[in-house]
LOFIGU-915658 format. One line per field, with one value per residue (C-alpha): residue number from 1; residue in one letter; y, z, x. Coordinates in Angstrom, 2 decimals. Last residue first. Layout:
BEGIN
num: c(NUM	...)
residuo: c(A	...)
v: c(Y	...)
w: c(Z	...)
u: c(X	...)
This chain:
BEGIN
num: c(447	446	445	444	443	442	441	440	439	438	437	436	435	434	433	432	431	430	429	428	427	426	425	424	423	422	421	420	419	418	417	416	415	414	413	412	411	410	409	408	407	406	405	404	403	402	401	400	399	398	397	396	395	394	393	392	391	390	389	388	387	386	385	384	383	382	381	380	379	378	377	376	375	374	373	372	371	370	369	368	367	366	365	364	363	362	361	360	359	358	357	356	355	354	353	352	351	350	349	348	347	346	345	344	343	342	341	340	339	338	337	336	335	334	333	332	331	330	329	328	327	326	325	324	323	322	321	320	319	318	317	316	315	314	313	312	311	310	309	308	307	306	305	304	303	302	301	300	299	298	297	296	295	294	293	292	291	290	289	288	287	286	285	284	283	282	281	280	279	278	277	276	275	274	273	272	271	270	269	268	267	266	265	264	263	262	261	260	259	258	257	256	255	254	253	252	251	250	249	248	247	246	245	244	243	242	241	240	239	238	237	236	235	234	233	232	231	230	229	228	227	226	225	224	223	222	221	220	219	218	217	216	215	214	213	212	211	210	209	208	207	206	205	204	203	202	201	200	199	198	197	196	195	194	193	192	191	190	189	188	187	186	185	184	183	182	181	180	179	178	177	176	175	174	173	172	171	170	169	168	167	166	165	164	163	162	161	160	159	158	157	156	155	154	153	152	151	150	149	148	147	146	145	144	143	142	141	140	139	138	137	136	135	134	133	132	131	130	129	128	127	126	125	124	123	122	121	120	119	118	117	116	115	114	113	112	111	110	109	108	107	106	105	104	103	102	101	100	99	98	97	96	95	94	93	92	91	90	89	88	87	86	85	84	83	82	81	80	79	78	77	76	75	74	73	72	71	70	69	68	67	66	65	64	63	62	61	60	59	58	57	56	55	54	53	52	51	50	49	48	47	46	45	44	43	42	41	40	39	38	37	36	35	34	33	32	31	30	29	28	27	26	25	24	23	22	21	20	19	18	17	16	15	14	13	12	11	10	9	8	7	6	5	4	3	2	1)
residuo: c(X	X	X	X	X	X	X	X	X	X	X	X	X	X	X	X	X	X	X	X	X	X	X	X	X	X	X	X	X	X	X	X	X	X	X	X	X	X	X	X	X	X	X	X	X	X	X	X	X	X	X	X	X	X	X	X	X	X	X	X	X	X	X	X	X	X	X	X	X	X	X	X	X	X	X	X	X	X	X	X	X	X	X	X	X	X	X	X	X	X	X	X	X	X	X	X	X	X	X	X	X	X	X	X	X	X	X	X	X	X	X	X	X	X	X	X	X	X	X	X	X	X	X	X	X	X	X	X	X	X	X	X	X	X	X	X	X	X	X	X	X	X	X	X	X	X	X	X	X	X	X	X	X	X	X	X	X	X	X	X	X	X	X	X	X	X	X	X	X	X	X	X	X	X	X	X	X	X	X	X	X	X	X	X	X	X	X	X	X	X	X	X	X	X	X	X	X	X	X	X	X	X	X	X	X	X	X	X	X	X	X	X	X	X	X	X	X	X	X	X	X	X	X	X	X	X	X	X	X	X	X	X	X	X	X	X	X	X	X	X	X	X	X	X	X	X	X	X	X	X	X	X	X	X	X	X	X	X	X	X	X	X	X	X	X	X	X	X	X	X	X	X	X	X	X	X	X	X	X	X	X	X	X	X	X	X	X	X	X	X	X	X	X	X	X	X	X	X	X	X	X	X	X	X	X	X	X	X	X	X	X	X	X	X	X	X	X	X	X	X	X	X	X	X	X	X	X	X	X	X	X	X	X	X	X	X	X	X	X	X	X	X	X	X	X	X	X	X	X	X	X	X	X	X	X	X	X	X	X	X	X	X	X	X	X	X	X	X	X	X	X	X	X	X	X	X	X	X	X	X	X	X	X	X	X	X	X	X	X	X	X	X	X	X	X	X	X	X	X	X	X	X	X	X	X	X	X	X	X	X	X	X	X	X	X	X	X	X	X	X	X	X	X	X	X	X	X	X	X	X	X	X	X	X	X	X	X	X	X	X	X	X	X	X	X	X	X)
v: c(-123.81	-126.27	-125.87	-125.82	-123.22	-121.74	-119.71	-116.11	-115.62	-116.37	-112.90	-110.70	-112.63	-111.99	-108.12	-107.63	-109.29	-107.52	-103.85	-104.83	-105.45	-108.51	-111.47	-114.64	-114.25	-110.49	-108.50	-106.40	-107.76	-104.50	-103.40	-104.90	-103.07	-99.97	-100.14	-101.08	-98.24	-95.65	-96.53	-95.99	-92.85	-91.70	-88.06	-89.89	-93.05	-90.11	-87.89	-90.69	-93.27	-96.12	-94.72	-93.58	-96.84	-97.95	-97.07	-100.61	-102.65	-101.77	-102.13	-105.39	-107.66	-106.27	-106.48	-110.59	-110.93	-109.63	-111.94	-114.89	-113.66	-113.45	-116.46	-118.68	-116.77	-118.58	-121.99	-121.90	-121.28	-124.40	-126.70	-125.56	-126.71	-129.83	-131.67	-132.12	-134.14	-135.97	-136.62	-137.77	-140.38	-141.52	-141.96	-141.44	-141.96	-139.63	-136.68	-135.09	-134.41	-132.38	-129.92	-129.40	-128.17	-126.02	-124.72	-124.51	-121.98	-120.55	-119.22	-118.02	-116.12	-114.47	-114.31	-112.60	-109.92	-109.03	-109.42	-106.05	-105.54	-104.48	-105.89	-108.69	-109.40	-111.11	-114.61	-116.23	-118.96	-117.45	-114.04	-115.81	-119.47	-122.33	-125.87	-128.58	-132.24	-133.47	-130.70	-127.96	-124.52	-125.46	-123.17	-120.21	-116.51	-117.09	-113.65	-111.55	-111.93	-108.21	-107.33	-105.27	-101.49	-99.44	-95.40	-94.10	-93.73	-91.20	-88.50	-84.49	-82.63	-84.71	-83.08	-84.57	-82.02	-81.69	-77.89	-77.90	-79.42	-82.25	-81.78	-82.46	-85.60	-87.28	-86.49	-88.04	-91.17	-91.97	-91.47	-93.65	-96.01	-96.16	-98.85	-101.60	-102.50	-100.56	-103.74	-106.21	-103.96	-103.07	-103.60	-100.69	-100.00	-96.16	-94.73	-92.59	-94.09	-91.05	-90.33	-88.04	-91.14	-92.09	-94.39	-92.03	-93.94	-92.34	-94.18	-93.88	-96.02	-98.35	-98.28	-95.20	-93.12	-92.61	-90.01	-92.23	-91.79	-90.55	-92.81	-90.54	-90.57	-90.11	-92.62	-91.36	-93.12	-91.96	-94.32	-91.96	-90.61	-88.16	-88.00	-88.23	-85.27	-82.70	-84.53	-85.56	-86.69	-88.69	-92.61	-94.04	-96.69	-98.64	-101.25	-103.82	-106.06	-109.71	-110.45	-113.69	-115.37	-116.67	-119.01	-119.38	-122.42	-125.21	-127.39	-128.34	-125.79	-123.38	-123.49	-123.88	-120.57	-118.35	-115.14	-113.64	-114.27	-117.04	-118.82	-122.43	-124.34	-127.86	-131.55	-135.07	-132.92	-132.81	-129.80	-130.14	-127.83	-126.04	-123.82	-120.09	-119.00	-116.01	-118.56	-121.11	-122.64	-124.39	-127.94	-128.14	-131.54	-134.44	-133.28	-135.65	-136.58	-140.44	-140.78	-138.82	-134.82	-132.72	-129.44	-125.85	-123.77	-122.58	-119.15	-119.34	-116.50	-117.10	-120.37	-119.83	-123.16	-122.41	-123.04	-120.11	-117.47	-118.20	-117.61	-114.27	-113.32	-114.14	-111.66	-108.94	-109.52	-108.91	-105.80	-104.09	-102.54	-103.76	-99.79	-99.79	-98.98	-100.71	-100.76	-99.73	-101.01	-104.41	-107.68	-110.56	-108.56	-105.45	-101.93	-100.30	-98.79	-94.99	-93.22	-90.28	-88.70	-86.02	-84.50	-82.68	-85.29	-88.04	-88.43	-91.66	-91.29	-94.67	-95.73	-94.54	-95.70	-96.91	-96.01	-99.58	-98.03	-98.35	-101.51	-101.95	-104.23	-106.39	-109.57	-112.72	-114.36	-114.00	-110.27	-110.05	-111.96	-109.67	-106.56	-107.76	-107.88	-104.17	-103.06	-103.12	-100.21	-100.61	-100.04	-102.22	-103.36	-104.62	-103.65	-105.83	-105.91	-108.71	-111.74	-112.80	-116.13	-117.38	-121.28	-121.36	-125.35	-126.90	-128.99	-129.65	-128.93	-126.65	-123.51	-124.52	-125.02	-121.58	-119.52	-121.18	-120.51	-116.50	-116.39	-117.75	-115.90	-112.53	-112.93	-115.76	-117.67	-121.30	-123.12	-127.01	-129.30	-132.17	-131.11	-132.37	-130.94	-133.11	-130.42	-127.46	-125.00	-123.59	-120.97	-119.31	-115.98	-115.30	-117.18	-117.93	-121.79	-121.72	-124.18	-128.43	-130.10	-133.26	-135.05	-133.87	-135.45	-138.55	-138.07	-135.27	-136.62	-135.66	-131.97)
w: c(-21.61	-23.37	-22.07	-18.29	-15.80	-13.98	-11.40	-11.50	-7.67	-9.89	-12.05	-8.76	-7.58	-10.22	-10.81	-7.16	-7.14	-10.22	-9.01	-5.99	-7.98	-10.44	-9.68	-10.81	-12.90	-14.64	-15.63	-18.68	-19.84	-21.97	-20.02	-17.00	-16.96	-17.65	-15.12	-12.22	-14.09	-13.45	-9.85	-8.84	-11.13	-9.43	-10.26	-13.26	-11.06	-8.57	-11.57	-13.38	-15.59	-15.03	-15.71	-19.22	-20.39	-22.34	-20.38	-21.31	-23.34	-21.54	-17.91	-17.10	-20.20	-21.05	-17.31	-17.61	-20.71	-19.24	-16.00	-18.09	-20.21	-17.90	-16.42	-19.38	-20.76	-20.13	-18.86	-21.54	-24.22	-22.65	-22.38	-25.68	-26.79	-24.71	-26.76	-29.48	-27.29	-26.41	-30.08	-31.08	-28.52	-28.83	-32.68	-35.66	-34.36	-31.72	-32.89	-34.81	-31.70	-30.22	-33.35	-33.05	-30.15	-30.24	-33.19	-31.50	-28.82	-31.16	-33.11	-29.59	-29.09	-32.30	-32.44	-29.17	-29.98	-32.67	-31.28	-28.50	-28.09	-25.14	-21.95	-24.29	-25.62	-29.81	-28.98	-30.84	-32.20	-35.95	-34.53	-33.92	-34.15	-34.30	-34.62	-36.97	-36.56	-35.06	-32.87	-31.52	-29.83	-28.70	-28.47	-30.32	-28.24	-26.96	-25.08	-28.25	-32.29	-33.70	-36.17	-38.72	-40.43	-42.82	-43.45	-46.86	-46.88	-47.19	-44.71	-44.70	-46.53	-44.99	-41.63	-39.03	-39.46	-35.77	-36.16	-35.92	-32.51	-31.63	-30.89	-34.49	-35.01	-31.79	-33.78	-37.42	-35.37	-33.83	-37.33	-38.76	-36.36	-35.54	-33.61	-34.05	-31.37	-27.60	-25.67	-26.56	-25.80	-28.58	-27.90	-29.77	-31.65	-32.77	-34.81	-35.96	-37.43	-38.03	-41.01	-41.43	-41.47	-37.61	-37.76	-34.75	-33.23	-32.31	-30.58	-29.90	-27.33	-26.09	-25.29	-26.49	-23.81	-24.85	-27.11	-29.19	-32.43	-32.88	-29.90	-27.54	-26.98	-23.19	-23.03	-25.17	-26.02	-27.27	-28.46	-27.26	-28.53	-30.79	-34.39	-36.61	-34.57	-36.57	-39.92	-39.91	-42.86	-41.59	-42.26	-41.38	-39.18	-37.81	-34.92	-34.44	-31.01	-31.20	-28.46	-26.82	-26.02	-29.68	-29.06	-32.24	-34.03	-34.58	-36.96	-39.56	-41.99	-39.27	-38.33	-42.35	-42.70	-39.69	-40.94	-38.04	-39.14	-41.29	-39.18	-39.48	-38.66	-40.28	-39.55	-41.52	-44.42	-48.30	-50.65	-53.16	-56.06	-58.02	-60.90	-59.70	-63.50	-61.79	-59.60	-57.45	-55.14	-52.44	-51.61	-47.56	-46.10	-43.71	-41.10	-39.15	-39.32	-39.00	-42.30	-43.83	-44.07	-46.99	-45.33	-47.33	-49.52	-49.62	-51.53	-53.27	-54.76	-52.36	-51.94	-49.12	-48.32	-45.26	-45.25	-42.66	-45.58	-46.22	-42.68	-42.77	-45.68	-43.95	-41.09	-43.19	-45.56	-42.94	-41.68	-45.14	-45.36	-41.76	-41.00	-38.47	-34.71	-32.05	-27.69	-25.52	-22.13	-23.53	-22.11	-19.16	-16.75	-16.46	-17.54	-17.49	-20.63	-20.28	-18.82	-19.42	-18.24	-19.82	-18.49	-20.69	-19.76	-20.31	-22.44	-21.95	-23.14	-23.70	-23.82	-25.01	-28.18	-31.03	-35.07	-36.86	-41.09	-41.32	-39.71	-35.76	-35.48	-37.36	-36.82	-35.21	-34.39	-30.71	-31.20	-33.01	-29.86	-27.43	-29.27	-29.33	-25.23	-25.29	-27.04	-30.90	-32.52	-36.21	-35.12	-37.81	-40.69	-43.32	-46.50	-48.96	-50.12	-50.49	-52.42	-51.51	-51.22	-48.74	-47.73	-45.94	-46.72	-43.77	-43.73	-40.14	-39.35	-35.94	-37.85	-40.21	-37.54	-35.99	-38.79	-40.27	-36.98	-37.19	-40.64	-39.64	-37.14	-38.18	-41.62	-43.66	-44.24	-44.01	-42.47	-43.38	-41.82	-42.82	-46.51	-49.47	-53.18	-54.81	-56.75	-58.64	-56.75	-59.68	-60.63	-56.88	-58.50	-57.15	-54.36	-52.25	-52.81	-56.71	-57.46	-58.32	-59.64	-58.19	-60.84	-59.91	-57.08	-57.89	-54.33	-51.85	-48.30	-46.88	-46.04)
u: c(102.84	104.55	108.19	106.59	105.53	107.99	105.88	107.21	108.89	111.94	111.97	111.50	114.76	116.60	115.63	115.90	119.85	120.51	119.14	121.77	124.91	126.52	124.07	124.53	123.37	124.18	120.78	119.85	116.44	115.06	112.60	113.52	117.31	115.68	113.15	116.38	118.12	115.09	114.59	117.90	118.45	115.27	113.47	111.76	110.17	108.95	107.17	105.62	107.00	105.45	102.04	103.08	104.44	100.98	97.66	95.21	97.93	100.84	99.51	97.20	97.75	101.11	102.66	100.83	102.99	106.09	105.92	105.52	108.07	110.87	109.51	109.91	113.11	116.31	114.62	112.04	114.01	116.38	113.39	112.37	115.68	115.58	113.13	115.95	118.15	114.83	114.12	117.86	117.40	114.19	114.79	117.67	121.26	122.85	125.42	122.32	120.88	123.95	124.72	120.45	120.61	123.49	122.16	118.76	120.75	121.99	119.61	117.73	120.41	120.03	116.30	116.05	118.64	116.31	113.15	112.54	108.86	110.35	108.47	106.66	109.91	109.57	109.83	106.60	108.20	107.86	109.30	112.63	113.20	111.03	112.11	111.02	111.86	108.43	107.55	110.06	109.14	106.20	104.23	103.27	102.81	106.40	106.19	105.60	104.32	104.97	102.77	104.59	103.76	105.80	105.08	107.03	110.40	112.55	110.58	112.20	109.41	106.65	107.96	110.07	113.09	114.03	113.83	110.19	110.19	108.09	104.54	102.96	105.20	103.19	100.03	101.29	102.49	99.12	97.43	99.70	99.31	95.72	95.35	92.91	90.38	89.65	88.10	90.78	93.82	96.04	99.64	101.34	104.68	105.68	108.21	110.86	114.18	116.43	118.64	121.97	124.21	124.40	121.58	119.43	116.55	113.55	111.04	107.55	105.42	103.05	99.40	98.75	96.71	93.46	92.60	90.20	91.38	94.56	96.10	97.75	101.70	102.96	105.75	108.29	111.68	115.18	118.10	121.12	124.16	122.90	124.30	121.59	119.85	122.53	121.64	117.72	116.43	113.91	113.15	109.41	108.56	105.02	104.64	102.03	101.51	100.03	97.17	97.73	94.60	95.25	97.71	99.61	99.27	101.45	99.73	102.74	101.41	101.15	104.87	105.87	104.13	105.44	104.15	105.51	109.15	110.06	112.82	111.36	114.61	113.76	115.51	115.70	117.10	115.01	114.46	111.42	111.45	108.54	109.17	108.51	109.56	111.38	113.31	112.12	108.72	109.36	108.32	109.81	111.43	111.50	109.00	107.36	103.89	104.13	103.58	106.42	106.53	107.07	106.35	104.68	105.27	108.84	109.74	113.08	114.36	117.76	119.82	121.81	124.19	126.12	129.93	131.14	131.38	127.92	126.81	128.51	127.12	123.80	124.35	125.93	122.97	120.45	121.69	121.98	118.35	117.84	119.35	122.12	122.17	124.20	123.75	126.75	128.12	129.02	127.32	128.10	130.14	127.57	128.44	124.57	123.94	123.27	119.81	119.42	116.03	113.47	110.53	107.83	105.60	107.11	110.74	113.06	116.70	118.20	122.19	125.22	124.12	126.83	126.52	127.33	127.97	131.32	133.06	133.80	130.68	132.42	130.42	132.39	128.65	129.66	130.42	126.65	125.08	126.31	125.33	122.27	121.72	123.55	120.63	120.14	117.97	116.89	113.36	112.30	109.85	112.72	113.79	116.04	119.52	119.80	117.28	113.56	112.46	114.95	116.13	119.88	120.73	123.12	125.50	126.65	130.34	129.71	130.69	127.53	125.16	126.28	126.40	122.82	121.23	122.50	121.07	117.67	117.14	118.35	116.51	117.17	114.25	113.34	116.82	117.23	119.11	121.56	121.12	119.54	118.57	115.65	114.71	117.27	118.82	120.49	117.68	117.91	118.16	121.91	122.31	125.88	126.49	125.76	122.95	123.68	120.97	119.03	116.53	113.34	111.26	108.74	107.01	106.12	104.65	101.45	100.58)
């Protein structure tokens, strides 16, 4: 898209939201933030703590529902007590850790006390989650103008970025909103990526998870995020490639369901099929019957293991689910899109400290650099376990009857799964995760 001309005469919105009427056209900022989920919320906190004005973009309004496990590991956790989030306050429920079901076996396996993170992972429902997050960034000094849906980049001749159009209000009248840099934070829909030519690479298949809410009092209150590995897809029998979760939320509701990383050869998954089979073998005083379920079944692809590249291109960075950085071990994107927020924050506090040209653009080039230095091999190595393992027999092969009997084993597989590690190194299963990680061929920010 070529650059917008003759904007609107520039009209001053209420800070905070409401319908997004006030936003008016022609509205600037220092950077601009499309979408306030997780991502974008937590890049807005930390651009606006570091001074920068910055203009929080979202076309829906709070509360809202979101497609989610609602389960936080230790690695989230992290990035919510950096944010300054009360995670204290009603309505947080802690995890002890994961409990990991196969076969009629059963292991506990807590949250491993390392240096770096807390020895407890978070649920809460994304029903509320996301307007903690982007209250938060409000309260810091970000902009948030909600009910407004962007439509695509207002870029100048040389390609770059220098704005979104956007459509606002119930009228949907058309705005333009200006900033020499973008934080496309849009999720997997990732709009304003595609609209700027950065497509996802399609030799990278895209996962797809499903959840519905039980009423489930006494099972509301366990400890533990719980995971099973030997779920059969509906309709071919095969082993799912993936697996189910429960997650307890601490006020008399469960989170049940299932992600999946269909494999080329076998097509779609069934999800709600899938689910509706695993339901059928759980105990009937549980509560997961049609009876019990307050919400109806809600599916999301899940974009994994930086599945769009590159991370910045001509004043617009990716964050989140739109950069592709949902954890190919995990499917895990949460905690990722909050460190990854701030991590362009950083980025972008830096560049915007150096005038217009080379120098901003190679202080911006380092924050795929940086994403690529954190998580490049950790990825690499992920992607290649989902290609050969996950996507053809799902988790059940890993956890077989010698892995279970193993607290050794098990923690060192926990702390893979869901990226758990000290560096430098804290204990033994650190010093094998570490160096297993960094036999992985770096690769570069591009590939």
């Amino acid at each position: 898209m070529g650059p917008t001309t003759q904007p609107h005469t520039p009209q001053d919105g209420p800070d905070t939201g409401g319908s997004g009427d006030g936003a008016g056209s022609g509205e600037q900022a220092q950077v601009l933030v499309v979408g306030a989920g997780p991502a974008g919320s937590a890049a807005a906190l930390h651009l606006a703590r570091a001074g920068i004005d910055v203009l929080l973009l979202e076309k829906g309004d709070f509360p809202r529902e979101k497609v989610c496990g609602d389960g936080l590991t230790p690695r989230g956790v992290h990035q919510l007590v950096r944010m300054g989030i009360d995670i204290d306050a009603p309505g947080w429920k802690r995890s002890r850790g994961m409990r990991w079901v196969c076969r009629g076996r059963q292991v506990h396996i807590d949250w491993p006390a390392l240096g770096r993170y807390p020895d407890f992972g978070l649920t809460r429902t994304r029903h509320d989650f996301d307007e903690i997050l982007v209250r938060h960034a409000t309260a810091a000094g970000a902009r948030l103008r909600v009910g407004t849906k962007v439509t695509g980049p207002v870029t100048d001749r040389a390609g770059r970025i220098t704005g979104v159009t956007a459509e606002t209000g119930k009228d949907r009248r058309p705005v333009v909103f200006h900033a020499p840099l973008v934080v496309a934070a849009e999720g997997a829909s990732a709009r304003t990526a595609l609209a700027m030519g950065l497509e996802r690479d399609p030799a990278r298949t895209i996962a797809t998870a499903a959840r519905r809410y039980y009423r489930s009092p006494e099972r509301s209150r366990d400890e533990y995020l719980e995971l099973w590995a030997d779920l059969r897809c509906s309709r071919t029998g095969r082993d799912l490639p993936g697996y189910g979760w429960i997650f307890p939320l601490g006020d008399g509701r469960l989170n049940v369901g299932l992600g999946g990383l269909p494999h080329r050869r076998h097509g779609a998954l069934d999800l709600r099929g899938s689910l509706d089979l695993w339901l059928a073998r759980l105990p009937a005083e549980w509560g997961l019957t049609e009876e019990n379920a307050e919400s109806p079944l809600r599916s999301a692809a899940l974009p994994m293991g930086f599945n769009r590249r590159p991370q910045y291109a001509r004043g617009l960075l990716l964050v989140g689910d739109c950069g592709g950085m949902i954890s190919p071990w995990s499917g895990e994107g949460i905690a990722q899109a909050l460190e990854a927020a701030e991590v362009a924050a950083e980025t972008v506090a830096l560049a915007l400290t150096r005038s217009s040209g080379p120098a901003r653009e190679r202080a911006l080039r380092r924050y795929p650099e940086e994403m690529n230095r954190r998580w490049g091999r950790y990825y690499r190595l992920g992607n290649a376990a989902g290609d050969h393992v996950f996507s053809r027999v799902g988790y059940r092969p890993l956890l077989n009857r010698w892995v279970m009997a193993s607290p050794v084993v098990l923690d060192t597989l926990a702390r893979l799964l869901t990226h758990l590690t000290d560096e430098p190194s804290n204990d033994a299963i650190d010093t094998v995760l570490n160096s297993l990680v960094r036999l992985v061929p770096a690769g570069g920010a591009r590939s």
